[in-house]
C-alpha positions as CSV (number, residue, x, y, z in Angstrom):
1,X,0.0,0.0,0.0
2,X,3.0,2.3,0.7
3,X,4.5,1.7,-3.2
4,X,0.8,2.4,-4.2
5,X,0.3,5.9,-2.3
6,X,3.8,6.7,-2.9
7,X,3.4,6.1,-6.8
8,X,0.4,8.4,-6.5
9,X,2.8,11.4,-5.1
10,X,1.9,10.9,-1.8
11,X,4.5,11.4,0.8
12,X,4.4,8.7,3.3
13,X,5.0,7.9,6.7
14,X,4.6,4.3,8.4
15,X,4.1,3.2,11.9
16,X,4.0,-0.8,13.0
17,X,2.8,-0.6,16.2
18,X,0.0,1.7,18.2
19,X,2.9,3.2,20.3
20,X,4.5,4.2,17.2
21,X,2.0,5.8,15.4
22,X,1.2,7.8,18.5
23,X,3.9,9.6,18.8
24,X,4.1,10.7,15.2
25,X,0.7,11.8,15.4
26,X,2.0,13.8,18.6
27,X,5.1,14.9,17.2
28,X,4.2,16.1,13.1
29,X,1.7,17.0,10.8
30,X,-0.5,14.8,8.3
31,X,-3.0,15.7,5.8
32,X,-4.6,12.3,5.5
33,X,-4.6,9.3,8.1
34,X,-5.0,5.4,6.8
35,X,-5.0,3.2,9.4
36,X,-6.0,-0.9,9.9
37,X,-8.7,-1.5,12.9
38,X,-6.5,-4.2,14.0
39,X,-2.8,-3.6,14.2
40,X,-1.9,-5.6,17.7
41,X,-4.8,-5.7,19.2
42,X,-8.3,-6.2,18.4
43,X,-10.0,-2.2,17.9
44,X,-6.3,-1.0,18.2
45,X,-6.5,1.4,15.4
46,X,-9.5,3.4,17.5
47,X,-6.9,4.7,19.2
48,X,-5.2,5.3,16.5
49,X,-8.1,7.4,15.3
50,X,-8.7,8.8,18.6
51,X,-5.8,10.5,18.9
52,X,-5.7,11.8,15.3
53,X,-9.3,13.4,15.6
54,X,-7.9,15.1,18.7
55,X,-4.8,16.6,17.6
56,X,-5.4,17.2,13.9
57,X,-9.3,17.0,13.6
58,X,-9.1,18.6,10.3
59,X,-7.2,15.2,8.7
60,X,-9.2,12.7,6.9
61,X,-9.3,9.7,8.8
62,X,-9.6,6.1,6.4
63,X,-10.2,2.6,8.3
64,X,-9.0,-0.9,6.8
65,X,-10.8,-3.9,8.5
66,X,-11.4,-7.4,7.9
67,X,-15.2,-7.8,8.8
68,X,-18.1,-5.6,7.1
69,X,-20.1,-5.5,10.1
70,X,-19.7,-5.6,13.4
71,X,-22.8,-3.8,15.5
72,X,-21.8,-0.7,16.9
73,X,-18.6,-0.8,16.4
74,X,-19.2,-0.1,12.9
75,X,-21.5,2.1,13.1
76,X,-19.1,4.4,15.2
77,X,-16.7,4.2,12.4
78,X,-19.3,5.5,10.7
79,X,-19.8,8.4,12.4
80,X,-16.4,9.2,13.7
81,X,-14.0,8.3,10.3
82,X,-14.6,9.7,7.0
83,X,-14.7,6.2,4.9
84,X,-13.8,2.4,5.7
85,X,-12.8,0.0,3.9
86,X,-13.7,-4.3,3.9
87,X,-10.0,-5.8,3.3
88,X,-8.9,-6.7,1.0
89,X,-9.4,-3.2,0.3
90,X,-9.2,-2.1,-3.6
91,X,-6.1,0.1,-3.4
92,X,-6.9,2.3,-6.4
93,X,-10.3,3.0,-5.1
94,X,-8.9,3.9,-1.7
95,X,-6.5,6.6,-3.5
96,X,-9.7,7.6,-5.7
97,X,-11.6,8.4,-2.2
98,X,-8.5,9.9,-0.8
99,X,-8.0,12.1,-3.5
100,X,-11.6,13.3,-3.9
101,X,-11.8,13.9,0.0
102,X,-8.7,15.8,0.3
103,X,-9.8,18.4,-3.4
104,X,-13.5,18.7,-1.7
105,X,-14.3,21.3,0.9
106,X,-12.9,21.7,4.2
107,X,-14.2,19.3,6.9
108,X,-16.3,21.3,9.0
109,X,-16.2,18.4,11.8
110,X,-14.5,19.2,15.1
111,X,-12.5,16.7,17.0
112,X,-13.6,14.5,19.7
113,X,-14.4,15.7,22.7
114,X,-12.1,13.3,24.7
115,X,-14.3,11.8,27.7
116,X,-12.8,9.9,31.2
117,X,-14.2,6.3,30.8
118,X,-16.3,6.5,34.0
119,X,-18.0,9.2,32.0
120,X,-18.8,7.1,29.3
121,X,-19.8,3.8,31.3
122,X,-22.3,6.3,33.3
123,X,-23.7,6.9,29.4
124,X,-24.2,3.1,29.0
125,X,-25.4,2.3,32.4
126,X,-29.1,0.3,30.8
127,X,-26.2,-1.3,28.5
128,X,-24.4,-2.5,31.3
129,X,-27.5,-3.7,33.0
130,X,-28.8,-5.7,30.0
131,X,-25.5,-6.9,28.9
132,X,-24.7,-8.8,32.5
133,X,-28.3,-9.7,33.2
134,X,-27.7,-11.6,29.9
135,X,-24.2,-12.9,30.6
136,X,-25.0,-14.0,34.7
137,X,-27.8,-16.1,32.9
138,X,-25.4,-18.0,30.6
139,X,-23.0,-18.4,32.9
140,X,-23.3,-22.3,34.7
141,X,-22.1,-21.6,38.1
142,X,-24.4,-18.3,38.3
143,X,-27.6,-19.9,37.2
144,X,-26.7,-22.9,39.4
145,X,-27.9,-20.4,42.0
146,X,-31.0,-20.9,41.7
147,X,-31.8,-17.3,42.0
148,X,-34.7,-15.5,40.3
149,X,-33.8,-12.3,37.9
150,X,-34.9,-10.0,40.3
151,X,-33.1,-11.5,43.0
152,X,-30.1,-11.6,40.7
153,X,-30.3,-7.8,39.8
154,X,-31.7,-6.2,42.3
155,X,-28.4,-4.8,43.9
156,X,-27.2,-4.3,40.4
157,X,-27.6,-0.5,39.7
158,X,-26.5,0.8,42.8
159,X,-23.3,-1.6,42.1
160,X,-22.7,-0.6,39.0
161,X,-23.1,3.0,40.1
162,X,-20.9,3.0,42.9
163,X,-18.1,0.8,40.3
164,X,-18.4,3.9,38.0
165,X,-17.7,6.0,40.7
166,X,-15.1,4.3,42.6
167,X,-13.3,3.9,39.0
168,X,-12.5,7.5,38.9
169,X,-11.2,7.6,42.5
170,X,-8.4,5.9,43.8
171,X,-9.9,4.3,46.8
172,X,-13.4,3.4,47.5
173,X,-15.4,5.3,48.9
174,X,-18.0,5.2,52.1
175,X,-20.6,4.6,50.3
176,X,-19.1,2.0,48.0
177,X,-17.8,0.2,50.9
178,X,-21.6,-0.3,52.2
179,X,-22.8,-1.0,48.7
180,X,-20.1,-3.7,48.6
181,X,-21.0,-5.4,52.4
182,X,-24.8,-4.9,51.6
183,X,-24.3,-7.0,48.6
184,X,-21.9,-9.6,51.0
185,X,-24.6,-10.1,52.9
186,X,-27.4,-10.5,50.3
187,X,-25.8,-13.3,48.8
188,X,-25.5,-14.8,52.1
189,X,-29.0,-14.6,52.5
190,X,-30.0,-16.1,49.6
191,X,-27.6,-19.2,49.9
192,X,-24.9,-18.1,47.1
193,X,-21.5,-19.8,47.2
194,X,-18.4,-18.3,47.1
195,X,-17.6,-19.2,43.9
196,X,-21.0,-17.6,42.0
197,X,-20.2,-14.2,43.7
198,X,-16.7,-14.3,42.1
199,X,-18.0,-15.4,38.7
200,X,-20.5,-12.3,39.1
201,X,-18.1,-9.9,38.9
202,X,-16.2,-11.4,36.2
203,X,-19.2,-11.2,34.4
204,X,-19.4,-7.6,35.2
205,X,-15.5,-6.6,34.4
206,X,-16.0,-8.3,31.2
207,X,-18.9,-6.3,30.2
208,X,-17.6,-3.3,31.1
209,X,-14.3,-4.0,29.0
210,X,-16.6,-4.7,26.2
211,X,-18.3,-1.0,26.6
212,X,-14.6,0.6,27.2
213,X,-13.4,-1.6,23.7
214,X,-16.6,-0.1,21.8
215,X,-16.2,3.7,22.8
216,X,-12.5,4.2,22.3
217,X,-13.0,6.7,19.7
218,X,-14.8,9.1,22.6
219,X,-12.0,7.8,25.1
220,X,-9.5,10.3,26.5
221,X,-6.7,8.4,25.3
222,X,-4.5,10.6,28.0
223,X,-6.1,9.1,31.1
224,X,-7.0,5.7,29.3
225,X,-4.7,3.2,30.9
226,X,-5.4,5.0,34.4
227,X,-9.0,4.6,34.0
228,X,-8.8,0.9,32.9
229,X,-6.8,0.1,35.6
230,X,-9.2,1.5,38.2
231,X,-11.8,0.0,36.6
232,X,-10.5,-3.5,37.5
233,X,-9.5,-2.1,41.1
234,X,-12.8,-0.9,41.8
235,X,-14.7,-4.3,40.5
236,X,-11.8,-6.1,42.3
237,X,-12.1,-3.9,45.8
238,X,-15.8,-4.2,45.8
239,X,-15.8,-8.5,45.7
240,X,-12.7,-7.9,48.1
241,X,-15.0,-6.3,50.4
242,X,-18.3,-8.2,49.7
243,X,-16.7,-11.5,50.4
244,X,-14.8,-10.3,53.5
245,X,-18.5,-9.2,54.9
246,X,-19.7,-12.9,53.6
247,X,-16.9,-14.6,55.6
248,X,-17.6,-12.3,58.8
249,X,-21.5,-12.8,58.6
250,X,-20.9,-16.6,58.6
251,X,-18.8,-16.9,60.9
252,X,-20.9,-15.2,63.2
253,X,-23.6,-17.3,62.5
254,X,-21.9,-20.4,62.7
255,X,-20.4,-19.5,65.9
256,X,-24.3,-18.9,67.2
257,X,-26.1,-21.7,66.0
258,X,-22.7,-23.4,67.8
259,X,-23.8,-22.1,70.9
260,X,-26.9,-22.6,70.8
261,X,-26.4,-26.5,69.8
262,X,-22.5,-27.0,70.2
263,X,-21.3,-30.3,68.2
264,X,-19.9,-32.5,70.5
265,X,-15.4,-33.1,69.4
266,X,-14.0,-36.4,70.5
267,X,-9.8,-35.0,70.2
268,X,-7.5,-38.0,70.0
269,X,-3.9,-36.8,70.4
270,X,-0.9,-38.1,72.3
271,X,0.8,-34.9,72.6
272,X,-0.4,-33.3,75.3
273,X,0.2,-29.6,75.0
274,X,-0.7,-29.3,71.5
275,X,-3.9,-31.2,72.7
276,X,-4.7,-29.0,75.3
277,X,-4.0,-25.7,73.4
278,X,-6.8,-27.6,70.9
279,X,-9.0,-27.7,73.4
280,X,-9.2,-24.6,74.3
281,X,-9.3,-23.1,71.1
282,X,-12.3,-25.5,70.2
283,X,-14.4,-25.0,73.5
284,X,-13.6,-21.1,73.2
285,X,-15.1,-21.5,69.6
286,X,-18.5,-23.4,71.4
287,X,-17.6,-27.0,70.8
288,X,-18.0,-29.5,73.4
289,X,-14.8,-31.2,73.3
290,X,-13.9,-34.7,74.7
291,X,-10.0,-35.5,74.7
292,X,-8.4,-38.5,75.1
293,X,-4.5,-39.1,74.7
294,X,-4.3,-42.9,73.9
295,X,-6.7,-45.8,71.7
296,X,-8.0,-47.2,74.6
297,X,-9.1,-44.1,75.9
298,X,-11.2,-42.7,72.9
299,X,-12.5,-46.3,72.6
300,X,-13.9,-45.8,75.9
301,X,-15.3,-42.5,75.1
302,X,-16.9,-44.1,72.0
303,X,-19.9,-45.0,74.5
304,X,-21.5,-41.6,73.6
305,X,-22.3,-40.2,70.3
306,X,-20.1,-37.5,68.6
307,X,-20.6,-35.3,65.8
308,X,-16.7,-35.1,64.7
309,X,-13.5,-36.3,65.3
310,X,-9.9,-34.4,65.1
311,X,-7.5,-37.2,65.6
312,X,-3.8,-36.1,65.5
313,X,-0.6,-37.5,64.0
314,X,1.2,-38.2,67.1
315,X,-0.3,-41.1,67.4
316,X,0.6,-44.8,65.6
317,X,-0.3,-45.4,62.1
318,X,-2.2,-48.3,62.7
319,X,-4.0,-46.7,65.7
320,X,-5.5,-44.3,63.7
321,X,-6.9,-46.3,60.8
322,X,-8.1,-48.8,63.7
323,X,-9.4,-45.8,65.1
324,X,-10.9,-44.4,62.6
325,X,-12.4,-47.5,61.5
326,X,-14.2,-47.4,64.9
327,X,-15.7,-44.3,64.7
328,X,-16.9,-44.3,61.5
329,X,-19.3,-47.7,63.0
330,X,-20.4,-45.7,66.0
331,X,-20.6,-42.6,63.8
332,X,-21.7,-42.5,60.6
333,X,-22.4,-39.3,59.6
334,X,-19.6,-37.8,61.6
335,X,-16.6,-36.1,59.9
336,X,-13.2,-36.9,60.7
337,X,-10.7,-34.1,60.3
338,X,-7.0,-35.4,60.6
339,X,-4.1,-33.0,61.7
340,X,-1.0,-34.3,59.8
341,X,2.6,-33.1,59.5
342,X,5.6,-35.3,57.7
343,X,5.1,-38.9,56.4
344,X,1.8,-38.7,58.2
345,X,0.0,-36.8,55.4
346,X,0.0,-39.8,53.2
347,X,-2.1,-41.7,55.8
348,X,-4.2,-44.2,54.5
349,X,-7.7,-42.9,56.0
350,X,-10.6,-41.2,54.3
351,X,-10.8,-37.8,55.8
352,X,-13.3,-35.3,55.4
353,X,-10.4,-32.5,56.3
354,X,-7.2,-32.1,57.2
355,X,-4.8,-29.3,58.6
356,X,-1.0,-29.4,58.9
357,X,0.9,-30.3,62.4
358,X,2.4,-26.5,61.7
359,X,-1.0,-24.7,61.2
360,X,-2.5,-22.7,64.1
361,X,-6.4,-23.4,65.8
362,X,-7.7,-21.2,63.8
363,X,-6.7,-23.4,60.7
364,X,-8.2,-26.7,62.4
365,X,-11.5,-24.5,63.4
366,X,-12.1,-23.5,59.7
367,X,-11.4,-27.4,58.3
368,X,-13.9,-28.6,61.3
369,X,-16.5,-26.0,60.6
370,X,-16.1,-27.0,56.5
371,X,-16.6,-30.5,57.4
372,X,-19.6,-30.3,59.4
373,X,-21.2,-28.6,56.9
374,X,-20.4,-30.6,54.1
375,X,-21.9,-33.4,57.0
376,X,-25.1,-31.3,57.0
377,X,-25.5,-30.8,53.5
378,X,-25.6,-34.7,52.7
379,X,-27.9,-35.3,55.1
380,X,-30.0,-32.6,53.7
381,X,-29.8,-34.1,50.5
């Protein structure tokens, strides 16, 4: 295409890369700008565009891409270039069209009034709304919810508007912090896991890259890495802050409904310290806790029913499968969680949780709390 223009006594200049053509377009003049929609990137030569309408708005603008019609992308290379062409573009006619633009009258278009990107998603906010309603209900771990659209969407706009405004700060602010526990604790309400609430706002970050990718001719190309960047911040600061108000709200509740009906912990161990210190930590935590430091001890114990077992491994190898074996006959639906360290954590026993010899009681409280739920949630089922 160069030989071509060149051949038609044009003078020019060619850039590789986005970065490139840039600071060209910064640094010198052009009459007439010819540029491929895709260069590295997919949409890269918006930019391209963008910067060119800004800086030299009087300069016809020419776009070469591969696919005739894309939505509304196109259509805002209809509105915001002075011609396209499908490639393989017709060469000749591209220098007919550039020749016939440049010997017509002056453009009287001004450039682009450059907008921040929170400005534009504010623009698209019903977009936004549609797009993830649309997504969230495609999405297999989202609809496995169970959750009607309403319940779904109904914290939605005052998300999406506190996202828009958090992406132009650089911290969140009070009122996106209660947005983001609000919605923590609505989705703990309504029984979502962990998992859904993340794939929600992946959902949502990819939608609003998708409205960024489709307005980067209006984009101020200045600020435009900035604002992308807080964009991702402030979807990933609100799920920070949502989950860490999921997490606190059921623990809380976990820790009531333990005092109101504390499972009852047989804790085999033969270290005594570390067995003690267990104790503590899981009677502090509302457990009712029975210890015993030897097999013949726990067997002794087995005379009442328990609802779990931590068994440590300070004891023999084949005292705990012989164990273990036990208390699986006396308790069937009672998790055993293991606390392992060494050669012990290839113990041949089926455990519903385990926790390293190293780890703290807080460790062993979340892997007995897990487990009992998991126990719960088959016999629910």
């Amino acid at each position: 295409m160069s030989a071509v223009l060149k051949r038609n006594s044009f003078d020019v200049t060619v850039a590789a890369t986005v970065s490139e053509a840039l600071n060209l377009i910064a640094t010198q003049s052009f009459d007439v700008l010819v540029s491929d929609l895709n260069i590295g990137e997919p949409g890269d030569g918006f930019t391209v565009v963008s910067a060119m309408r800004r800086t030299q708005p009087s300069a016809p603008t020419f776009i070469l891409t591969g696919y005739p019609a894309f939505g509304s992308a196109l259509e805002a290379i209809r509105q915001q270039v002075d011609d396209y062409f499908v490639k393989p573009a017709d060469v000749e006619a591209l220098v007919s069209r550039i020749i016939a633009r440049l010997s017509g009258p002056p453009s009287r278009r001004t450039g682009i009034q450059p907008r921040r990107l929170p400005k534009i998603l504010e623009e698209h906010k019903p977009d936004i709304f549609a797009r993830w309603m649309e997504s969230a209900k495609d999405d297999e771990r989202i609809r496995a919810t169970g959750l009607s659209n309403e319940q779904l969407s109904s914290h939605l706009g005052s998300l999406i508007d506190e996202i828009i405004t958090a992406s132009g700060d650089l911290t969140l602010s009070p009122d996106a912090l209660v947005a983001a526990r609000g919605h923590g604790q609505m989705r703990l309400q309504q029984g979502c896991s962990v998992v859904a609430m993340i794939r929600e706002a992946h959902v949502l970050h990819g939608v609003l890259c998708l409205i960024v990718q489709e307005n980067l001719l209006s984009a101020d190309i200045s600020f435009l890495v900035t604002d992308i960047m807080r964009i991702g911040e402030a979807v990933q600061g609100f799920l920070e802050e949502s989950l860490h108000t999921y997490f606190e709200l059921q623990r809380a509740a976990d820790s009531k409904e333990r005092a109101q009906n504390p499972a009852s912990v047989l804790l085999l161990s033969g270290n005594r310290e570390l067995s003690l210190l267990r104790e503590f930590a899981l009677r502090r935590a509302g457990y009712s806790v029975a210890r015993a430091s030897s097999r013949q001890q726990a067997l002794t114990l087995l005379r009442q029913r328990f609802d779990a077992l931590v068994i440590s491994y300070s004891l023999a190898h084949d005292t705990i499968q012989e164990f273990a074996e036990h208390f699986r006959s006396a308790n069937p639906n009672a998790p055993i969680v293991g606390v392992v360290k060494g050669a012990w954590q290839d113990l041949k026993v089926q455990l519903d949780g385990s926790v390293s010899g190293d780890d703290g009681p807080e460790v062993l409280l979340e892997a007995l709390s897990a487990a009992l739920k998991r126990r719960r949630l088959r016999l629910i089922r």
